[in-house]
mmCIF file of the N, C-alpha and C atoms, coordinates in Angstrom:
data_MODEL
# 
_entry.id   MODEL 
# 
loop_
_atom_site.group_PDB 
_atom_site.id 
_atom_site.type_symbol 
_atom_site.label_atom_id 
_atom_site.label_alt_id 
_atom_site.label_comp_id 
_atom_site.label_asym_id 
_atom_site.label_entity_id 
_atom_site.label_seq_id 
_atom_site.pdbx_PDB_ins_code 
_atom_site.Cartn_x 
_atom_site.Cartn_y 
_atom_site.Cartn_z 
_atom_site.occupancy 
_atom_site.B_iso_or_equiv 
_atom_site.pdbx_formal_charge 
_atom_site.auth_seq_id 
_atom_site.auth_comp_id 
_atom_site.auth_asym_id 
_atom_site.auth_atom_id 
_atom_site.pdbx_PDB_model_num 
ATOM 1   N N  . UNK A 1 1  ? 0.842   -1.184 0.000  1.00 0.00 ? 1  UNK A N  1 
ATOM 2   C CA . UNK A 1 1  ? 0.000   0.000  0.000  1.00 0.00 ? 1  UNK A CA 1 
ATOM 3   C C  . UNK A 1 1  ? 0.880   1.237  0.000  1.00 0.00 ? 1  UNK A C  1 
ATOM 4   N N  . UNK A 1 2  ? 0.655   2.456  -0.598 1.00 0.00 ? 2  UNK A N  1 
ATOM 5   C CA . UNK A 1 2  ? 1.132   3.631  -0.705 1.00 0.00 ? 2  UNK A CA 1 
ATOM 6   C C  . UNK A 1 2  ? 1.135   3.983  0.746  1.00 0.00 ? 2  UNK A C  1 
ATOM 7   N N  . UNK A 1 3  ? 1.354   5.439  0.906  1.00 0.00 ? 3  UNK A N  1 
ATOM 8   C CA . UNK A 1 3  ? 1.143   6.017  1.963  1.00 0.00 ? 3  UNK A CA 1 
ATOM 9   C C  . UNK A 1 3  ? 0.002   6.784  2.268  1.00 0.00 ? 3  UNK A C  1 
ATOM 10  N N  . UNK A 1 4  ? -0.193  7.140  0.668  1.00 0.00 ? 4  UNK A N  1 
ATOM 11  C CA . UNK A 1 4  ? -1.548  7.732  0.490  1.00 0.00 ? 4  UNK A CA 1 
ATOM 12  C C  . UNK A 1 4  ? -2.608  6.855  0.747  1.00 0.00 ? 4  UNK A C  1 
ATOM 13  N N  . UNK A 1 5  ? -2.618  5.932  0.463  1.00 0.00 ? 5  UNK A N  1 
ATOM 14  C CA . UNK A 1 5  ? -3.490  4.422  0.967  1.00 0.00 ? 5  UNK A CA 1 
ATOM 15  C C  . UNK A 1 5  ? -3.866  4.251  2.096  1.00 0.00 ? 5  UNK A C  1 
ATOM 16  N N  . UNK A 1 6  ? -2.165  4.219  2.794  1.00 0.00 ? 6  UNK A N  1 
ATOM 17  C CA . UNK A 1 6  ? -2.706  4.013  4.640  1.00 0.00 ? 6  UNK A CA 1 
ATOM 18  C C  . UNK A 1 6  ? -3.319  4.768  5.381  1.00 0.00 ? 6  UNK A C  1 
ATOM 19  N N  . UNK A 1 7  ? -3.101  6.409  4.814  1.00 0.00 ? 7  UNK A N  1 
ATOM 20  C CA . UNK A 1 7  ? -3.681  7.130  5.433  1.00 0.00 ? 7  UNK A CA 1 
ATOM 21  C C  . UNK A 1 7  ? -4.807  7.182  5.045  1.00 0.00 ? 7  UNK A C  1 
ATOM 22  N N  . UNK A 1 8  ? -5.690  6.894  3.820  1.00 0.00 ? 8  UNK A N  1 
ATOM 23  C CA . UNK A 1 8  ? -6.704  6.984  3.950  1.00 0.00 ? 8  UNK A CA 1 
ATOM 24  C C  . UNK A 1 8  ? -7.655  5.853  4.783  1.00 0.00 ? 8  UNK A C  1 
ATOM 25  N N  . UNK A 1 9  ? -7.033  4.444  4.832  1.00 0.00 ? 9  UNK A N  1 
ATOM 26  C CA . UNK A 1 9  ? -7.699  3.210  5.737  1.00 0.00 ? 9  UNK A CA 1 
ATOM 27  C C  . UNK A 1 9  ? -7.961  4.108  7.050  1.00 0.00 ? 9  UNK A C  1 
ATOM 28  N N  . UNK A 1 10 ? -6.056  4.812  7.782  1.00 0.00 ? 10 UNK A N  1 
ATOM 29  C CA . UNK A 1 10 ? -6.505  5.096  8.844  1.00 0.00 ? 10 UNK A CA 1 
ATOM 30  C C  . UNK A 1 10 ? -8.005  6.444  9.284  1.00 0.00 ? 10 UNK A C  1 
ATOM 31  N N  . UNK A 1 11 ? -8.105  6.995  8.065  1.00 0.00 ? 11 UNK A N  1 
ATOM 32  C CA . UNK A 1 11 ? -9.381  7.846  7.939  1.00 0.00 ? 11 UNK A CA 1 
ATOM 33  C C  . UNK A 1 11 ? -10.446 6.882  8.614  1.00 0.00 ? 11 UNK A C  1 
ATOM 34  N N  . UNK A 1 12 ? -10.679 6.288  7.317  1.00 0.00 ? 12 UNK A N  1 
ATOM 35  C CA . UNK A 1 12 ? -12.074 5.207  7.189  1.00 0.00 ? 12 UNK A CA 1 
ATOM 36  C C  . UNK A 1 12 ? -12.100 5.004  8.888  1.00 0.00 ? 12 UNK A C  1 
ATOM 37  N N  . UNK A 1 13 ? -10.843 4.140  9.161  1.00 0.00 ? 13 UNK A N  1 
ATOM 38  C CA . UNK A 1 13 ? -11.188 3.597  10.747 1.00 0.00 ? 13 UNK A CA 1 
ATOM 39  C C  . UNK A 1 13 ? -11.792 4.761  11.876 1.00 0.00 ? 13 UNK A C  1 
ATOM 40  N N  . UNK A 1 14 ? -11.015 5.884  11.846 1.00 0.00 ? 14 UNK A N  1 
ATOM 41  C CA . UNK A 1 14 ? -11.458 6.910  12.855 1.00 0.00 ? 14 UNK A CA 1 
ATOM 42  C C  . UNK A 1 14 ? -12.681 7.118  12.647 1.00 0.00 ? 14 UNK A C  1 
ATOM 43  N N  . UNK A 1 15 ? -13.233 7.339  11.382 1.00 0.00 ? 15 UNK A N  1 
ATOM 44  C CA . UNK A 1 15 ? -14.702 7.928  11.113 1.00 0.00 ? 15 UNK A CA 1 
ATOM 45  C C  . UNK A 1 15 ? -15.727 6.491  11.954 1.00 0.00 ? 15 UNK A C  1 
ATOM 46  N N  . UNK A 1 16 ? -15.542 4.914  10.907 1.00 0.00 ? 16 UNK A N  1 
ATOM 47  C CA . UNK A 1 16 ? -16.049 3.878  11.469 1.00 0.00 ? 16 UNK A CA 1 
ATOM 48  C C  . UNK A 1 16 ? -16.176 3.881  12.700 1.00 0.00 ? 16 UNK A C  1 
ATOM 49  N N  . UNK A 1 17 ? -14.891 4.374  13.742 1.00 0.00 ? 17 UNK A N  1 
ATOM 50  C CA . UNK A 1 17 ? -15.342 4.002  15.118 1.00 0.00 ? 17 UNK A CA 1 
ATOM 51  C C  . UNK A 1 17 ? -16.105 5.359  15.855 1.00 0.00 ? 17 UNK A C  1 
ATOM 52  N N  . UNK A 1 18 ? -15.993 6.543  15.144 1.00 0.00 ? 18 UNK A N  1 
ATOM 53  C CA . UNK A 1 18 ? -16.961 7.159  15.446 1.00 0.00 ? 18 UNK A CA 1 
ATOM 54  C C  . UNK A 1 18 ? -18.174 7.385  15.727 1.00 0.00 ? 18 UNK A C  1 
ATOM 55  N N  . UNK A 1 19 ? -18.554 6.801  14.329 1.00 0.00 ? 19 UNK A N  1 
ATOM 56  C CA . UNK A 1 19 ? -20.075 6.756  13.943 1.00 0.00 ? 19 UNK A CA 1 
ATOM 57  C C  . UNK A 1 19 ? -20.511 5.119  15.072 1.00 0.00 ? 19 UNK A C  1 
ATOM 58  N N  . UNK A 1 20 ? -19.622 3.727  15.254 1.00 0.00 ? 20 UNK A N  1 
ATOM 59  C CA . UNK A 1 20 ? -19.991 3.245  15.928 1.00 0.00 ? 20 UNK A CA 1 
ATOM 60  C C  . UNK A 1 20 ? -20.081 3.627  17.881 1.00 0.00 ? 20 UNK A C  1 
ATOM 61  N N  . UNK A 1 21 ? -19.676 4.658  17.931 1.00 0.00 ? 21 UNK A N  1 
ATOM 62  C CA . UNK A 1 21 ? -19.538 5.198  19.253 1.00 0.00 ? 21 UNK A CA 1 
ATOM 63  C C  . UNK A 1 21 ? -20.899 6.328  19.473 1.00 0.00 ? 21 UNK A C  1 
ATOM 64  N N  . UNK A 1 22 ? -21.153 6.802  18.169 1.00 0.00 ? 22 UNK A N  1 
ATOM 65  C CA . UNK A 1 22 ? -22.571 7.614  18.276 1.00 0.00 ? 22 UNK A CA 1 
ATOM 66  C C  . UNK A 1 22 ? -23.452 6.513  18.394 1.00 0.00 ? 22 UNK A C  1 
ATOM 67  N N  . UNK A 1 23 ? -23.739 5.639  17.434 1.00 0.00 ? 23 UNK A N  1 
ATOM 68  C CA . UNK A 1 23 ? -24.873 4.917  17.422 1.00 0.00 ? 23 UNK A CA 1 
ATOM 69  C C  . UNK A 1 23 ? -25.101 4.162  18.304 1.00 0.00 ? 23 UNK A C  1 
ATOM 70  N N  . UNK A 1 24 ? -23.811 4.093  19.571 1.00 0.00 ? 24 UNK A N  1 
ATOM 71  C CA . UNK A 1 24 ? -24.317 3.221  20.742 1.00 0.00 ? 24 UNK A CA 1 
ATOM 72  C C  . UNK A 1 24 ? -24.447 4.181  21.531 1.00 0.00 ? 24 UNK A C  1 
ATOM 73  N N  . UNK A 1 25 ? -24.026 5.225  21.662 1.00 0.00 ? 25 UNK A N  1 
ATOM 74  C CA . UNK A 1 25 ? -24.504 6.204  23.055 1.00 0.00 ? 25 UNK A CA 1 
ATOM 75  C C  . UNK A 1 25 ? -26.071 6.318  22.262 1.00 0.00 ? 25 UNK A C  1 
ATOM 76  N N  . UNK A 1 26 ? -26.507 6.859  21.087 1.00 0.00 ? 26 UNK A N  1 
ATOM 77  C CA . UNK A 1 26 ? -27.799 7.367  20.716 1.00 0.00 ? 26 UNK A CA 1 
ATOM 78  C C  . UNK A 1 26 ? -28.504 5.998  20.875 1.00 0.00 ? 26 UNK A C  1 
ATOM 79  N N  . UNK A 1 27 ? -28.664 5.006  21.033 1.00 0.00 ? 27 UNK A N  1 
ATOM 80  C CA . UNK A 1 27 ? -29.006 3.910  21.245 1.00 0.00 ? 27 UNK A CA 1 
ATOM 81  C C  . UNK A 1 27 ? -29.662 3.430  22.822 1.00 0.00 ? 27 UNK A C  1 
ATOM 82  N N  . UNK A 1 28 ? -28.601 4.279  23.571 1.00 0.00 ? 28 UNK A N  1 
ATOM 83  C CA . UNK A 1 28 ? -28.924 4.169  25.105 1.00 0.00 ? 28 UNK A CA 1 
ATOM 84  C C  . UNK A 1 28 ? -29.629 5.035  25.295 1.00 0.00 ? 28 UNK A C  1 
ATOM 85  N N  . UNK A 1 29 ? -30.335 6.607  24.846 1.00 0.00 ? 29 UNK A N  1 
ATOM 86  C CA . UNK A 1 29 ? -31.078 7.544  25.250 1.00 0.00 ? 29 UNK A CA 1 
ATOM 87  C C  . UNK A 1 29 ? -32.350 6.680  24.477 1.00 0.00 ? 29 UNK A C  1 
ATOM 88  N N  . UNK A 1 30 ? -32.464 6.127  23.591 1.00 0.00 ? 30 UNK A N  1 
ATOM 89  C CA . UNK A 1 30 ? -34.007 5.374  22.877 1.00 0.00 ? 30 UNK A CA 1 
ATOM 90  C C  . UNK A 1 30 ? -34.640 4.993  23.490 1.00 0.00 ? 30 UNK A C  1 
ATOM 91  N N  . UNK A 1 31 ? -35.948 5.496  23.396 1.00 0.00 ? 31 UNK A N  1 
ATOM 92  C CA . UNK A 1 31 ? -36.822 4.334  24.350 1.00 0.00 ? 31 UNK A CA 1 
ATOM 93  C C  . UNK A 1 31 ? -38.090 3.315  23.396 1.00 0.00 ? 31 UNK A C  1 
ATOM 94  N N  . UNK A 1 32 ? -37.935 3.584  22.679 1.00 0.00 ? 32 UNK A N  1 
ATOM 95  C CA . UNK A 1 32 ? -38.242 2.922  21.238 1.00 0.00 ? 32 UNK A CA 1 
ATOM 96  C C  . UNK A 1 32 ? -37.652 1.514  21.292 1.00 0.00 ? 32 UNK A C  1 
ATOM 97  N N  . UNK A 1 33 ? -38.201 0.624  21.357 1.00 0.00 ? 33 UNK A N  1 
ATOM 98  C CA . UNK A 1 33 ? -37.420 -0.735 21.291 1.00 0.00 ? 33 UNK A CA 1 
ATOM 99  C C  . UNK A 1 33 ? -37.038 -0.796 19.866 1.00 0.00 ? 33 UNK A C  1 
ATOM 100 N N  . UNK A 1 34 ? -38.404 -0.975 19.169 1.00 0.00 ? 34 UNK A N  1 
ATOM 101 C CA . UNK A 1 34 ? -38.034 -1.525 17.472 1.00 0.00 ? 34 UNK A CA 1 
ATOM 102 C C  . UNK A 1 34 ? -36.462 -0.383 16.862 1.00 0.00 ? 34 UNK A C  1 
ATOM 103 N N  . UNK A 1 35 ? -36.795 0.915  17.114 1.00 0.00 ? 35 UNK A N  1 
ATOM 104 C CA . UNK A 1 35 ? -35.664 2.097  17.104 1.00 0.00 ? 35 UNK A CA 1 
ATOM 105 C C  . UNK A 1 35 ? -34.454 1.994  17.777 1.00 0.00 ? 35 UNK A C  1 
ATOM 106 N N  . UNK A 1 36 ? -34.404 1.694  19.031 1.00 0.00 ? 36 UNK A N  1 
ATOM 107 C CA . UNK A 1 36 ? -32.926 1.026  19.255 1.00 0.00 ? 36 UNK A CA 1 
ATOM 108 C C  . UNK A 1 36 ? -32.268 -0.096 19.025 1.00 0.00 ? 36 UNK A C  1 
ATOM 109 N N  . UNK A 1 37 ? -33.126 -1.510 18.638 1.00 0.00 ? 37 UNK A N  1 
ATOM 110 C CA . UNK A 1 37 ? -32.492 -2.138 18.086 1.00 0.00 ? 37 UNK A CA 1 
ATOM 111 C C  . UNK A 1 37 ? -31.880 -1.772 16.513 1.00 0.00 ? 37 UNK A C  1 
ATOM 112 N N  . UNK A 1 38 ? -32.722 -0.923 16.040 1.00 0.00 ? 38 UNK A N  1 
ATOM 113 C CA . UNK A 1 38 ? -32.242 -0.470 14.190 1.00 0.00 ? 38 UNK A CA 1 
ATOM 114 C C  . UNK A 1 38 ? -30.572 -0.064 14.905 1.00 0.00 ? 38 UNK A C  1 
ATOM 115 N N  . UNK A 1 39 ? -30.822 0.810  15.343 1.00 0.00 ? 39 UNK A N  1 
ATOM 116 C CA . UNK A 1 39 ? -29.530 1.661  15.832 1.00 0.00 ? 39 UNK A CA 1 
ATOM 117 C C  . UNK A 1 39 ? -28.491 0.676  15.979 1.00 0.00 ? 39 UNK A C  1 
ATOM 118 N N  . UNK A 1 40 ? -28.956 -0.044 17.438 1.00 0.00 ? 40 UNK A N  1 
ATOM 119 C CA . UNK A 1 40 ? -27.801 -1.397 17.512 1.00 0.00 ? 40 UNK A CA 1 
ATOM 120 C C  . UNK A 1 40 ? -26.835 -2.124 16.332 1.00 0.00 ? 40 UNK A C  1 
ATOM 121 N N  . UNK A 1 41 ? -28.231 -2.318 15.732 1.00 0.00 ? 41 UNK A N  1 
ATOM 122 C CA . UNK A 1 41 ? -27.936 -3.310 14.412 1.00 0.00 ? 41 UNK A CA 1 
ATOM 123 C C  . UNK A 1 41 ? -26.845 -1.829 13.298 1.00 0.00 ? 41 UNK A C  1 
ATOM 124 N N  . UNK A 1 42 ? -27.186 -0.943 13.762 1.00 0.00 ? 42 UNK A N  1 
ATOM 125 C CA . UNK A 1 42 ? -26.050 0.065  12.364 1.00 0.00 ? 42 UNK A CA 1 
ATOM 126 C C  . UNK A 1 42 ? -24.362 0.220  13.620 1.00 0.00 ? 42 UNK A C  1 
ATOM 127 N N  . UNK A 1 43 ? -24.376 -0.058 14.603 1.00 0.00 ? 43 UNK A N  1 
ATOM 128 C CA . UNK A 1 43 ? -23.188 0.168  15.512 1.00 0.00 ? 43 UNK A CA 1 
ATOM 129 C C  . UNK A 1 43 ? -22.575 -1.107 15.275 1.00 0.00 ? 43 UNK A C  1 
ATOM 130 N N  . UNK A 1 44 ? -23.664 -2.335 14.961 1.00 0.00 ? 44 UNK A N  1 
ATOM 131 C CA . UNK A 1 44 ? -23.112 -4.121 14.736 1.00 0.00 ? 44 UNK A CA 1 
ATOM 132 C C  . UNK A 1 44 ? -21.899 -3.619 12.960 1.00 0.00 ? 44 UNK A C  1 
ATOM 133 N N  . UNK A 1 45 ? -22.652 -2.805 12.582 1.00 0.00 ? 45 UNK A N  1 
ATOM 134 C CA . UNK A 1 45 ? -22.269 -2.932 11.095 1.00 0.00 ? 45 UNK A CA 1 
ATOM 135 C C  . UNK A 1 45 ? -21.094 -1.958 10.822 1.00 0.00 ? 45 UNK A C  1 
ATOM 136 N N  . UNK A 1 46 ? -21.042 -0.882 11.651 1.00 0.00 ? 46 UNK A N  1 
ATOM 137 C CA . UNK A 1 46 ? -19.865 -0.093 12.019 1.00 0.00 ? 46 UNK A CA 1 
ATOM 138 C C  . UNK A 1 46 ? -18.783 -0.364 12.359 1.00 0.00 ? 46 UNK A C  1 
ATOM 139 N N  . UNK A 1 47 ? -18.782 -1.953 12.983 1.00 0.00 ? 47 UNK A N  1 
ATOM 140 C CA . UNK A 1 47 ? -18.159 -2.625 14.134 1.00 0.00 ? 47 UNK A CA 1 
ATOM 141 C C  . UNK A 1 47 ? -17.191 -3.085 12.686 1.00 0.00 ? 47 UNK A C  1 
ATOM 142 N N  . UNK A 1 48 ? -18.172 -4.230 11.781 1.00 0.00 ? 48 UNK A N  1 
ATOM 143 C CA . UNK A 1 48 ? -17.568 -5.176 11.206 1.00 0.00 ? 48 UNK A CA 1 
ATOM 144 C C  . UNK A 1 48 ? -16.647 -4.108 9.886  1.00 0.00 ? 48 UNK A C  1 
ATOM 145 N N  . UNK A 1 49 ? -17.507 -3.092 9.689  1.00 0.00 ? 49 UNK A N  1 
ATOM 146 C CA . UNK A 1 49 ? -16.646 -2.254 8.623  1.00 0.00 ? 49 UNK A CA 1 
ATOM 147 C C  . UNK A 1 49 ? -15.689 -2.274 9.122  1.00 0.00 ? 49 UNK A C  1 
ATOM 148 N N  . UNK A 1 50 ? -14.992 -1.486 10.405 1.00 0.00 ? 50 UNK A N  1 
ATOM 149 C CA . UNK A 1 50 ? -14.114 -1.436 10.757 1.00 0.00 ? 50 UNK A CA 1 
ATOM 150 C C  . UNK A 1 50 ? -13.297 -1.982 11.026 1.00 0.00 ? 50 UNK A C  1 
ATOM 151 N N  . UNK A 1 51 ? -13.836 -3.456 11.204 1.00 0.00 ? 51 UNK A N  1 
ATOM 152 C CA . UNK A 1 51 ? -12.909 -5.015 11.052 1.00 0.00 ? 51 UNK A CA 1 
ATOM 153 C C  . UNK A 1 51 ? -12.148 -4.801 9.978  1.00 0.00 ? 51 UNK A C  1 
ATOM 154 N N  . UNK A 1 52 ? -13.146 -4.772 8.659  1.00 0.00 ? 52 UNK A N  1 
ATOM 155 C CA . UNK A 1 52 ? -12.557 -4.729 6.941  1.00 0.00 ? 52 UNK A CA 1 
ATOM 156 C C  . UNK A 1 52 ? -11.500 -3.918 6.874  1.00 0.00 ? 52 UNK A C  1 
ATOM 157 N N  . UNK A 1 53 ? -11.520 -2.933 7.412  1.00 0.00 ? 53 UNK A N  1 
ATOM 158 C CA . UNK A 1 53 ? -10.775 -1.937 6.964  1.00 0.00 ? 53 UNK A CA 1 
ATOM 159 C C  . UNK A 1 53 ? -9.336  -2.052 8.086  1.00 0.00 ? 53 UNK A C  1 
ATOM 160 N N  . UNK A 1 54 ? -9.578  -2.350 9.227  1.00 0.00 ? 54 UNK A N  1 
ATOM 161 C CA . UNK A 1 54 ? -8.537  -3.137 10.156 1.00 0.00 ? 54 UNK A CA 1 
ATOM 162 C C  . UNK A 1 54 ? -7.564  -4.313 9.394  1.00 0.00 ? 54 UNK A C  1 
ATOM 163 N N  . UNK A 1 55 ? -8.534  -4.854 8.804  1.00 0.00 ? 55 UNK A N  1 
ATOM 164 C CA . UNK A 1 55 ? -7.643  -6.277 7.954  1.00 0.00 ? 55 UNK A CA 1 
ATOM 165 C C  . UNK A 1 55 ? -7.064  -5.554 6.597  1.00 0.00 ? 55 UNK A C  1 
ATOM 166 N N  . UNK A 1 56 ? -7.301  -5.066 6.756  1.00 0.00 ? 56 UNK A N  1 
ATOM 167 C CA . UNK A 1 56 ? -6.407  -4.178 5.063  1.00 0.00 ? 56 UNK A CA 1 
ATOM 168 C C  . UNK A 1 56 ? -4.789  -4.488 6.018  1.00 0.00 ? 56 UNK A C  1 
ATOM 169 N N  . UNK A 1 57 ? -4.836  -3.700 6.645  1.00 0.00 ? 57 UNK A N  1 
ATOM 170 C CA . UNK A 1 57 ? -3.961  -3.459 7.568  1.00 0.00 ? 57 UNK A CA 1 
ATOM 171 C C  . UNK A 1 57 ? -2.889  -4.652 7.808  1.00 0.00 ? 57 UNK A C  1 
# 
C-alpha cells in the first residue's frame, strides 16, 4: 500500500469508530425498542466495517 493508501484506511477507521460510538450512546437515550435495536444493528455494522478496513492493515 502507498502512503496515500494508509492514510486513507486510517481515515475510514477513525470515522467507522466514530459513527460506531454515536450509534451506541444514541441507542442508550431510545426508548423505542423496534428504534434502538435499528440503531444497535447500524453500531453491529460499524463494528464489522471497521474489522474490513482493520484487515487491510
Amino acid at each position: 500500500m502507498t502512503e496515500k493508501e494508509l492514510l486513507y484506511v486510517e481515515d475510514a477507521l477513525g470515522h467507522e469508530q466514530y459513527f460506531q460510538t454515536q450509534c451506541k450512546q444514541t441507542a442508550q437515550d431510545l426508548k423505542n425498542a423496534k428504534l434502538r435495536a435499528c440503531v444497535e444493528d447500524m453500531a453491529k455494522k460499524h463494528q464489522q466495517l471497521f474489522q474490513s478496513f482493520y484487515d487491510l492493515l
